[in-house]
N, C-alpha and C positions, 0 to 999 in steps of 0.2 A: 355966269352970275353967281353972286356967294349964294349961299342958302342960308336960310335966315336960323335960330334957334330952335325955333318951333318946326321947321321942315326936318333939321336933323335927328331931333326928338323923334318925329312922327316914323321919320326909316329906322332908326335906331329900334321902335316900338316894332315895327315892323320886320325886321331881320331876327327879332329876338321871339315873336310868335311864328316865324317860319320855322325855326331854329326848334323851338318847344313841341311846336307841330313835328318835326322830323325828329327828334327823342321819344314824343308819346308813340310816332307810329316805328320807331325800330321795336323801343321798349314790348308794345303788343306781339311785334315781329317774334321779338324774343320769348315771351311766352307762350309765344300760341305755336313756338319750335319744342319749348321746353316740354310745354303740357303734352306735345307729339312724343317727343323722346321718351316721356314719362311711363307713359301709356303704352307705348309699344314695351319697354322694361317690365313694368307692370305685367302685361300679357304672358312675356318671355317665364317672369318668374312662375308666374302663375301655372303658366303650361307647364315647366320645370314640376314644380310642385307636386301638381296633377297627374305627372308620370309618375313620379313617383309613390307616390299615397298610391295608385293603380297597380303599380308591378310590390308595395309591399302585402296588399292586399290577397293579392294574386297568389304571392309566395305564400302569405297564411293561409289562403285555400287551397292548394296544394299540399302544403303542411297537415291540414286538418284533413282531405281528402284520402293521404297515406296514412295519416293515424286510422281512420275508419276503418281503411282496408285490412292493418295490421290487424284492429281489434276483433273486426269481422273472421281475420284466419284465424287470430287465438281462438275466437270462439265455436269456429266451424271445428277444428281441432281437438280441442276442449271436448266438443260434442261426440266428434269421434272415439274418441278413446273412451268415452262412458257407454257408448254404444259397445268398442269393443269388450272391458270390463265387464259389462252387462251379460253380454255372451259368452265369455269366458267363463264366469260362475255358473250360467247356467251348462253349460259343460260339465263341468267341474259338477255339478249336482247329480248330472244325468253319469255322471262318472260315481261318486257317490252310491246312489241308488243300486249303479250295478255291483257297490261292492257290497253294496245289504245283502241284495238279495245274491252273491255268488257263497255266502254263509250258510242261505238254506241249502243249496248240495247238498251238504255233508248228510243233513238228515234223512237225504233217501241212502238206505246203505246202498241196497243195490247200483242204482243211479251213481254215486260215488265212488264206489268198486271197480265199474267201468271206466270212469274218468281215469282214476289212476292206475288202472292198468297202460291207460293209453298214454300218461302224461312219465310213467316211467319210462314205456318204451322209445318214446321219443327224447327220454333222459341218454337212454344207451345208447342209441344211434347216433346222438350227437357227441359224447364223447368218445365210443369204440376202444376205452380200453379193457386190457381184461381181467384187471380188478376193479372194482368198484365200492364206493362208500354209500348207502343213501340214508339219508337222514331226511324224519319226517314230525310229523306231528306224537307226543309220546300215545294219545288217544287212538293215534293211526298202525301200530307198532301192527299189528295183527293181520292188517286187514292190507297194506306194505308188503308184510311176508308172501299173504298169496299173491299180492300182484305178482311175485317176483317166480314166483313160481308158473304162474300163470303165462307168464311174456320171455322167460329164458327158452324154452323150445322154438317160439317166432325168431326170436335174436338170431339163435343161434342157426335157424334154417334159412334166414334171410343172409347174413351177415361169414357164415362158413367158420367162425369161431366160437372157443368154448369162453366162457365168461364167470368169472366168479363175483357173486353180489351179494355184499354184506349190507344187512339194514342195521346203523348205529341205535344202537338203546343205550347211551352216554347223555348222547348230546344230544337234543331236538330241538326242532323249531319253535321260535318262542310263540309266545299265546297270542298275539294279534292276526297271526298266522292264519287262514280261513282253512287252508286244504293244501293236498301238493304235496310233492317230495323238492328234496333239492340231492343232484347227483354229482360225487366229488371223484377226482382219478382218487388213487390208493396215497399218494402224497398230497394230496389237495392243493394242488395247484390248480389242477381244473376243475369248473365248477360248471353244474347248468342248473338252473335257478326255473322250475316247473309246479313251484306252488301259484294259487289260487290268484294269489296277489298278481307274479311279475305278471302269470299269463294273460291277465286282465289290462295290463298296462301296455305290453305288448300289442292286443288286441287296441286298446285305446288309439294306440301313439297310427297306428297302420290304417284303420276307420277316420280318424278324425278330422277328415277331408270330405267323408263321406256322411261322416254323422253332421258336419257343418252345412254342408248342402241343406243337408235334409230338415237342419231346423232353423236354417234362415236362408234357404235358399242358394243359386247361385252367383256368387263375387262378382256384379258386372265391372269392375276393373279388372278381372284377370282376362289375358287375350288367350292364352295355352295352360289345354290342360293333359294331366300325365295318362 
């Protein structure tokens, strides 16, 4: 049987809301794939992002962790070396001091007379030859001659040689000089250096192991000692 106008109308209307129905719901399909994809990108970057802003973060705490440290050694350092400065001078004062007071000597003659009996004889034995120059303080010229008088019979009973020792009245020790002779072979080549001064330094450089103990105690970094 035909179909009238109005039947085909009505399927026509009919094919064409099935039709719309099956667009609207892919269409939804599509977005509600889209809005998935979205989102999960979304997440991806996000995470992405997140790691990173974390590991740059990371690196500046570490960056700023090693700066600390660094600044921390300068300054531990830094501290050190004013510690040791600190010590040093006082050394060096307590070095000082003893050169004040190695001036008053002189003013005991007797006391002084002694010294340099002892500081020439130990002049000649370390050179042993058998002339000798000694040159002293011009103040000292006098008091020189009896040492030499005085220590030529030791020498010479120690030592099984005769000795000749000239005291210079040229040339002396200059004036900052506290005491002491200084003893030359006859060419001056050789020399021993027995004023007030070297043997104080002498004395200094051989103690100063000993005088450090004593006024700061002992180095707990050192493992051996001499």
């Amino acid at each position: 049987m035909a179909l009238s106008d109005a039947d085909v109308q009505k399927q026509i209307k009919h094919m064409m809301a099935f039709i719309e129905q099956e667009a609207n719901e892919k269409a939804e399909e599509i977005d509600a794939k889209a809005e998935e994809e979205f989102n999960i990108e979304k997440g991806r970057l996000v995470q992405t992002q997140r790691l990173k802003i974390m590991e740059h973060y990371e690196k500046k705490e570490k960056q700023i962790d090693q700066q600390k440290k660094i600044q921390m050694s300068n300054l531990m350092n830094q501290a050190r070396l004013k510690v040791l400065r600190a010590r040093e001078d006082l050394v060096q004062e307590l070095l000082s001091e003893g050169r004040r007071r190695q001036a008053e000597v002189t003013k005991n003659q007797a006391r002084y007379q002694a010294l340099l009996d002892g500081l020439l004889l130990q002049g000649l034995y370390q050179l042993l030859e058998p002339v000798v120059i000694i040159r002293c303080r011009k103040v000292d010229v006098a008091m020189v001659k009896a040492a030499v008088q005085t220590v030529l019979p030791t020498y010479r009973d120690v030592t099984k040689k005769d000795l000749d020792a000239r005291v210079d009245e040229t040339v002396f020790l200059p004036p900052e000089v506290s005491g002491g002779v200084e003893v030359f072979s006859q060419d001056g080549k050789i020399k021993c250096s027995n004023t007030l001064e070297s043997r104080l330094e002498l004395m200094a450089q051989q103690m100063l192991p000993e005088i450090r103990v004593s006024l700061f105690g002992p180095n707990p970094n050192r493992k051996f000692l001499d």
